[in-house]
Every structure is written in C-alpha cells, then in structure tokens.
PAPA-458273 format. One record per residue (C-alpha): residue in three letters; chain; x, y, z; residue number from 0. Coordinates in nm, 2 decimals. Layout:
# residues N
r:Ala&c:A&east:X&north:Y&up:Z&k:NUM
...
# end
This chain:
# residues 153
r:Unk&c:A&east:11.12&north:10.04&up:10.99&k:0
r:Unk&c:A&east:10.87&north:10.18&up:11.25&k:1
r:Unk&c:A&east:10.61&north:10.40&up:11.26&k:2
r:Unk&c:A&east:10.69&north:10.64&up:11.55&k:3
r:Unk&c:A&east:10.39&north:10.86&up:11.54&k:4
r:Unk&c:A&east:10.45&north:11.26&up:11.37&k:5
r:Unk&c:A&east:10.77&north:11.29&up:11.19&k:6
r:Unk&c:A&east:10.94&north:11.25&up:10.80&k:7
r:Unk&c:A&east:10.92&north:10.89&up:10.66&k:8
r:Unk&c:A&east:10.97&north:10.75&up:10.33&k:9
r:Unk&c:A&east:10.67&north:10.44&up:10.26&k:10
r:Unk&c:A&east:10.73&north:10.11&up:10.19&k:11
r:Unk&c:A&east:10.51&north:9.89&up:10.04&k:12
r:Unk&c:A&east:10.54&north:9.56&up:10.24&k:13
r:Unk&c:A&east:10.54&north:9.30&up:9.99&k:14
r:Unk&c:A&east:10.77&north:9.56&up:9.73&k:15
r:Unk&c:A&east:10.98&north:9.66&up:9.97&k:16
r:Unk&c:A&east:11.28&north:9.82&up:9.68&k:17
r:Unk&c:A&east:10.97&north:10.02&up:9.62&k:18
r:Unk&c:A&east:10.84&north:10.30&up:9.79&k:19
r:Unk&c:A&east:10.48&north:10.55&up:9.75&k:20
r:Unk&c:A&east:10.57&north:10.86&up:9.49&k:21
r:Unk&c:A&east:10.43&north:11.15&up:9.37&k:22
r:Unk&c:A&east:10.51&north:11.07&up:9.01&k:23
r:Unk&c:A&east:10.73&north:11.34&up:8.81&k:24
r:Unk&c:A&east:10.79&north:11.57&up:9.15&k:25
r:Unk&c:A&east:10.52&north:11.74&up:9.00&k:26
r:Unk&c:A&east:10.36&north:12.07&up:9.19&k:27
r:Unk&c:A&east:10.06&north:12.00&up:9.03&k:28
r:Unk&c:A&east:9.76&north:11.96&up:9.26&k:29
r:Unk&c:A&east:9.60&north:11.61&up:9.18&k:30
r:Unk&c:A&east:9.93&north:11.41&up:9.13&k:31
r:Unk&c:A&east:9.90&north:11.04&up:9.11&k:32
r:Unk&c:A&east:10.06&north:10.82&up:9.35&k:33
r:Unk&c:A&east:10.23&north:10.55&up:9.22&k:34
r:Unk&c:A&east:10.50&north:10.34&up:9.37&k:35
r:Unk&c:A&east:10.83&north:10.36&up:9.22&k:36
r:Unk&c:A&east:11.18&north:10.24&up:9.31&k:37
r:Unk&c:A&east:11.38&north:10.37&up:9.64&k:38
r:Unk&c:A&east:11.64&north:10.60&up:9.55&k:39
r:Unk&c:A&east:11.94&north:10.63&up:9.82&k:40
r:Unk&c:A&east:11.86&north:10.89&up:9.96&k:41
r:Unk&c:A&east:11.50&north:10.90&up:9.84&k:42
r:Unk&c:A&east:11.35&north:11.17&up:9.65&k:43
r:Unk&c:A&east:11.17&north:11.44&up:9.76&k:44
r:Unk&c:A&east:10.82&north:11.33&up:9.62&k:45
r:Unk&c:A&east:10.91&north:10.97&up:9.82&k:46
r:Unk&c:A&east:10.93&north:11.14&up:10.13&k:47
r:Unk&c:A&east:10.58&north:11.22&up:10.34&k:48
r:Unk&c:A&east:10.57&north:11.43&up:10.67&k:49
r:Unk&c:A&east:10.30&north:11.26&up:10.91&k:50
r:Unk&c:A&east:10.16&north:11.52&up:11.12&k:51
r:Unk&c:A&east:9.87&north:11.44&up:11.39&k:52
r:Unk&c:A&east:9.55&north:11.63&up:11.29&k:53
r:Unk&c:A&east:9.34&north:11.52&up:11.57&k:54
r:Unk&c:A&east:9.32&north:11.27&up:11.86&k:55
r:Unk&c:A&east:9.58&north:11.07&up:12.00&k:56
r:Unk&c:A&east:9.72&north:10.71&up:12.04&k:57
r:Unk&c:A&east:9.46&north:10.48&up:11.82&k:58
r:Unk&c:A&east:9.24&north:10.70&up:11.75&k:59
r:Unk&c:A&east:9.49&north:10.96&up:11.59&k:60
r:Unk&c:A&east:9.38&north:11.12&up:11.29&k:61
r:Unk&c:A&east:9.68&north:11.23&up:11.03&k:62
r:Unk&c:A&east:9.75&north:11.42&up:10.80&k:63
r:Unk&c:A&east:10.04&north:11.29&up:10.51&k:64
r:Unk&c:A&east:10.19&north:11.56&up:10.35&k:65
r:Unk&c:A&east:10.40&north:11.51&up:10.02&k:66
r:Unk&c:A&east:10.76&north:11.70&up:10.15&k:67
r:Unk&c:A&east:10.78&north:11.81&up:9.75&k:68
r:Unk&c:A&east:10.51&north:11.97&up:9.67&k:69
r:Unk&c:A&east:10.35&north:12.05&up:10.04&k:70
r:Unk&c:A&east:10.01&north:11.83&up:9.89&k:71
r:Unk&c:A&east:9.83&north:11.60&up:10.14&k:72
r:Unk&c:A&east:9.74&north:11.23&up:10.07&k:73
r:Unk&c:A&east:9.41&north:11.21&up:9.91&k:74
r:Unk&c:A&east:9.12&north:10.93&up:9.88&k:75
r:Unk&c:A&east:8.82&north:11.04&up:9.70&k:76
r:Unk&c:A&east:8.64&north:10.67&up:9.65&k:77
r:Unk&c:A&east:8.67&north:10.31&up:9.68&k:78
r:Unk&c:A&east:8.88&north:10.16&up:9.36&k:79
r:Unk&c:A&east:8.99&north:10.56&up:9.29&k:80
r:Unk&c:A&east:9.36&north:10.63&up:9.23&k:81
r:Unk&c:A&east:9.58&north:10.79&up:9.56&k:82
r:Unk&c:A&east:9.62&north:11.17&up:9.47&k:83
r:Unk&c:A&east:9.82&north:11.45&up:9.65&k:84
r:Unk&c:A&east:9.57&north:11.69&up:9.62&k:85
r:Unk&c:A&east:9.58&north:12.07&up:9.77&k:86
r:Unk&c:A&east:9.32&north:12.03&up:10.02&k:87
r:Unk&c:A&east:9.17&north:12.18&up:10.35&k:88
r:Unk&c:A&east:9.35&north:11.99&up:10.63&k:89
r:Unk&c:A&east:8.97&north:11.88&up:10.77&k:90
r:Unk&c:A&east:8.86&north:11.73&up:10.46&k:91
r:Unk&c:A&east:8.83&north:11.37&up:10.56&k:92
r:Unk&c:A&east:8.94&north:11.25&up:10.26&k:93
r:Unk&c:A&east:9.30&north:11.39&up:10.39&k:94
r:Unk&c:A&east:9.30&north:11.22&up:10.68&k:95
r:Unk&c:A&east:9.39&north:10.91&up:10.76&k:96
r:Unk&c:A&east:9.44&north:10.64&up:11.06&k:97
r:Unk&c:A&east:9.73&north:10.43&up:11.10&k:98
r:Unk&c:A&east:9.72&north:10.12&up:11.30&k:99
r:Unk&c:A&east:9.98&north:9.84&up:11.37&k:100
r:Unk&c:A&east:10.00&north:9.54&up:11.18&k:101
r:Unk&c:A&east:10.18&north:9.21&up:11.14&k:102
r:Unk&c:A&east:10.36&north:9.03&up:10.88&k:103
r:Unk&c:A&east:10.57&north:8.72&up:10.91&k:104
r:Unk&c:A&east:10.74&north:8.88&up:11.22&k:105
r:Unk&c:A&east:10.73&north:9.22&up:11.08&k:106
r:Unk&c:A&east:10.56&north:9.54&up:11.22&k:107
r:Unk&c:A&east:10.41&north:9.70&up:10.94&k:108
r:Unk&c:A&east:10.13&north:9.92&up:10.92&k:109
r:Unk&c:A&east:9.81&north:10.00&up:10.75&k:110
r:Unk&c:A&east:9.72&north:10.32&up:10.63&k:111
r:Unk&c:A&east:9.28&north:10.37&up:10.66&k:112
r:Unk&c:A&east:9.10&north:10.66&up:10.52&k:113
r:Unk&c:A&east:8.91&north:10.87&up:10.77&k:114
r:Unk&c:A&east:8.64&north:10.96&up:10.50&k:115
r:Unk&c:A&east:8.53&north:10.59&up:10.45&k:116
r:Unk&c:A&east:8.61&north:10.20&up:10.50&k:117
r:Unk&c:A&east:8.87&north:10.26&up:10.30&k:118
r:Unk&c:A&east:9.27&north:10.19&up:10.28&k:119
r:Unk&c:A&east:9.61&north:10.24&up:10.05&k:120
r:Unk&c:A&east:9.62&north:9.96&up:9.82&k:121
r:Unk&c:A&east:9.89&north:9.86&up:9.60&k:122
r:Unk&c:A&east:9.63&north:9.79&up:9.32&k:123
r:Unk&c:A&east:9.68&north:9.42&up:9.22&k:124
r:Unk&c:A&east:9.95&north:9.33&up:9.51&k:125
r:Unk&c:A&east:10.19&north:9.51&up:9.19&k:126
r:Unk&c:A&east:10.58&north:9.43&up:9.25&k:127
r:Unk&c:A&east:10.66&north:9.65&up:8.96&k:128
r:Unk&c:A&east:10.76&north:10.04&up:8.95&k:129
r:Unk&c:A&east:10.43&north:10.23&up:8.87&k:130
r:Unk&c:A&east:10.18&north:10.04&up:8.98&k:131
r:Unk&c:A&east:9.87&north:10.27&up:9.11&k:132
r:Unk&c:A&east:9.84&north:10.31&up:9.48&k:133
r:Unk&c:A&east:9.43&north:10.33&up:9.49&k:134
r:Unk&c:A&east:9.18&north:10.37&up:9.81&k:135
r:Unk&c:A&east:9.00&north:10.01&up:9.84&k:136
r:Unk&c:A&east:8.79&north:9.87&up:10.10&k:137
r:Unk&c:A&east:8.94&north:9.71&up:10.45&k:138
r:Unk&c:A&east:9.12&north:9.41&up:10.37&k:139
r:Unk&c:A&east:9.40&north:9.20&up:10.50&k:140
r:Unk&c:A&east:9.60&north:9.21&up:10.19&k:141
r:Unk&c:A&east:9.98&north:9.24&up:10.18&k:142
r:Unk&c:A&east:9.95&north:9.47&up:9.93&k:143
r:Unk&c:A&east:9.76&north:9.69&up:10.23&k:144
r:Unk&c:A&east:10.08&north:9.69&up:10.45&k:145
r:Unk&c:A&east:10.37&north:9.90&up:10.44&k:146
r:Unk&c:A&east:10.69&north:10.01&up:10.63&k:147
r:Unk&c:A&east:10.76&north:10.37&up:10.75&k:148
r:Unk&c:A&east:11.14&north:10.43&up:10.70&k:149
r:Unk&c:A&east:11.21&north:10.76&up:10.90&k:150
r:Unk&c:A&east:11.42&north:11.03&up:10.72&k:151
r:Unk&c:A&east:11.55&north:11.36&up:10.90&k:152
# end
C-alpha cells in the first residue's frame, strides 16, 4: 500500500493493520478525536483522508490531511496530546505534516511528522485494539509510528 504523494487514502496502522485512523462517530464536530478503529470494506467516510501538498516538494513537502467526512484537517497541538480533526487555517503548523519513507520487515511504510514540532502520529501504547488514541509523541522508531496508505478513488 504506497504512499504516492496528493490523493485519497485510507491509513493503516502498521503493526494493526485490520485497523485503520478514524474520526470517531463521523462526527462534523470540529475537535474530533482520532482513534483507530477497524477497516470497513469499503471504508467509511471518516477512515478516508485526502493528502493534499501545502507547500514544497519531494522530501521537503509539507501536507495537509483532510478528514473526506467532515472536510477537518489532521491536528497536533502537543507532545503526548490526542490527534484531533480540527477546523483550522491551512497554515497553522499544527495542520501540517511531513511524510517520509520508512521500512518494516520488507515493508514500505511511512511516518507521518508534525510540521509544528518534533513530533509524530502515534498509536498510543503500540494499541492492537479498536479505539486506541492516535496521539502526537516525540520522533521515535516505533512500529506503532508506521503506517500504510491504502489509496481509495
């Protein structure tokens, strides 16, 4: 499942990979907290993320993630704070995020690192089970910080 730069992906945590990163309820709410949860087939909308480049190119592309429910970007106000999608300006750094190649066992997964700080998505306590808080920790080399992006037209 690769990351091809902009487009519409569902994200898989790597080490839960029958899971996938949810805006919990499909709410519209702004401040919505993301959660993993189990993959639907097909997914639901508040599974599904648009990526969409907000500045730069190549490595040093900035993006944006963009709940396809509710229109909310991907949020991280602090380290060890949950994931929220939040109505936002699109050049608030906490909305922003780089996303660099990674490697698992064979895999190509990727991380997913804040632009507002050393931080990245974290499946808070490597969970396995539906739920579990996606949060913004520091840089690490976790599993847990790895995922998938399954594209979806």
């Amino acid at each position: 499942m690769p990351f091809n730069g902009p487009g519409i992906y569902e994200i898989v945590p790597y080490q839960a990979p029958r899971l996938n990163l949810n805006s919990i309820n499909g709410s519209l709410t702004s401040g919505e907290v993301i959660r993993t949860w189990t993959r639907g087939s097909p997914p639901s909308d508040n599974a599904v993320w648009q990526v969409a480049i907000a500045k730069g190119s190549g490595d040093d592309a900035e993006y944006l993630i963009i709940n396809n429910r509710s229109g909310y970007y991907l949020t991280a106000a602090g380290e060890g704070t949950n994931v929220l999608s939040q109505q936002t300006s699109p050049s608030n750094p906490s909305a922003r995020w780089k996303i660099h190649k990674a490697f698992r066992n064979g895999y190509d997964v990727w991380t997913i690192n804040s632009v507002a700080g050393p931080l990245q998505l974290n499946v808070e306590g490597s969970g396995l089970t539906s739920g579990t808080n996606v949060i913004a920790w520091r840089i690490e080399n976790g599993d847990n910080t790895t995922y998938y992006f399954d594209p979806r037209s």
